[in-house]
C-alpha positions as CSV (number, residue, x, y, z in Angstrom):
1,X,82.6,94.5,-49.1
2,X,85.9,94.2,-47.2
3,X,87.9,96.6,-46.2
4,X,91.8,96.3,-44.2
5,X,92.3,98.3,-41.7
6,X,95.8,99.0,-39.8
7,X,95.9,100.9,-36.1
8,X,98.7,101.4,-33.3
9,X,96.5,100.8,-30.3
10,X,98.3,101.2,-27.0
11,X,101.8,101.0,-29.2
12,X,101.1,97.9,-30.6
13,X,100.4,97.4,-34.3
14,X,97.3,95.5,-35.4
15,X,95.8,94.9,-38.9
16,X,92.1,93.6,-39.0
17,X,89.7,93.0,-41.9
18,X,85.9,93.9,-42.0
19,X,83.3,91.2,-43.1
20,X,79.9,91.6,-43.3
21,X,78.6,91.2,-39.6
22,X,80.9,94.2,-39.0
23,X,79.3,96.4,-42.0
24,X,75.7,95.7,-40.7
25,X,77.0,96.2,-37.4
26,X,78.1,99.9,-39.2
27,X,74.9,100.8,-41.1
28,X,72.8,99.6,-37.8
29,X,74.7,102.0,-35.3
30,X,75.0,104.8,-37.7
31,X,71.3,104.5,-39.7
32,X,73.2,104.8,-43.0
33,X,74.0,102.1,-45.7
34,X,77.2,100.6,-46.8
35,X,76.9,102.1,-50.2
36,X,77.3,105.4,-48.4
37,X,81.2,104.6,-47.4
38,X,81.7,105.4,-51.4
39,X,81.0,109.1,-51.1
40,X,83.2,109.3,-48.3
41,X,84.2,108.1,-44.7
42,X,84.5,109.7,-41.3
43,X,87.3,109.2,-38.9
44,X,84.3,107.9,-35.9
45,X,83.4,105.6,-38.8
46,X,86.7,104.0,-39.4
47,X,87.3,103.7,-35.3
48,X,83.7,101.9,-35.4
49,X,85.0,99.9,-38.3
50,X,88.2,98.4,-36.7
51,X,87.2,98.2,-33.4
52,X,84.0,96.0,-34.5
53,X,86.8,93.9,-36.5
54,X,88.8,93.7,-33.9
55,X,86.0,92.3,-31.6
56,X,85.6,89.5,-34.0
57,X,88.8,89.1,-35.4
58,X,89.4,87.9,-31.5
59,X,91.5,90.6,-29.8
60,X,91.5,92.4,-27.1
61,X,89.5,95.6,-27.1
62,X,87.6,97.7,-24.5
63,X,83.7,97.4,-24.0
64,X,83.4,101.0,-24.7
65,X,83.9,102.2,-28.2
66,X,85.0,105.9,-26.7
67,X,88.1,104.0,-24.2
68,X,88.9,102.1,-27.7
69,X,89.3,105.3,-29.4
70,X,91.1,107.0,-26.8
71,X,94.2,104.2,-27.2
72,X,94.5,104.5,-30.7
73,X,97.5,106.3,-32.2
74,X,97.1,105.9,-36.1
75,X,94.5,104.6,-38.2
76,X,94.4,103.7,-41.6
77,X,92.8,101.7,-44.9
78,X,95.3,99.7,-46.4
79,X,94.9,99.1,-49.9
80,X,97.0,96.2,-51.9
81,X,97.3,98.5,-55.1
82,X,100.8,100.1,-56.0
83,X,100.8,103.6,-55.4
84,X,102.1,105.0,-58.2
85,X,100.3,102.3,-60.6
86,X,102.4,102.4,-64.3
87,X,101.2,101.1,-67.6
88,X,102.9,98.0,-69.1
89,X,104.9,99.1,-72.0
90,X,103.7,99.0,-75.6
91,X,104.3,95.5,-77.3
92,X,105.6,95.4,-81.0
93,X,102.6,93.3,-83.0
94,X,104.4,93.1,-86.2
């Protein structure tokens, strides 16, 4: 499981990726399992998320979740599907 995550922290725009030490890292903290993130996500979960990501994705972060969480402007999922996904038009087989 892999999720993208994009945040302004301090102004600055950052996109970070979760791999698996991060989701243990998740279901550790939190007692829950990564199955769980199907039936729906909390905002404190997300900030855990990208600032774990962050930690190992090499930047800069604060040693305290909370002062991590206190810079952040936006957070977000990205997701590479279109938006407004369309059909491909019908195909004449004759």
């Amino acid at each position: 499981m892999q999720l993208k995550l994009a945040y302004e922290y301090d102004g600055e725009s950052r996109e970070v990726k979760t791999n698996l030490f991060v989701i243990v890292a998740w279901e550790r903290r939190f007692k829950r399992k990564a199955s769980d993130l199907a039936n729906g996500i909390g905002i404190e979960d997300l900030c855990y998320l990208a600032y774990e990501a962050s930690k190992t994705a090499g930047l800069q972060v604060p040693a305290n979740l909370d002062d991590f969480i206190k810079r952040l402007g936006t957070l977000e999922i990205v997701t590479d599907e279109p938006e407004n996904p369309t059909q491909a038009a019908p195909t004449d087989d004759n």
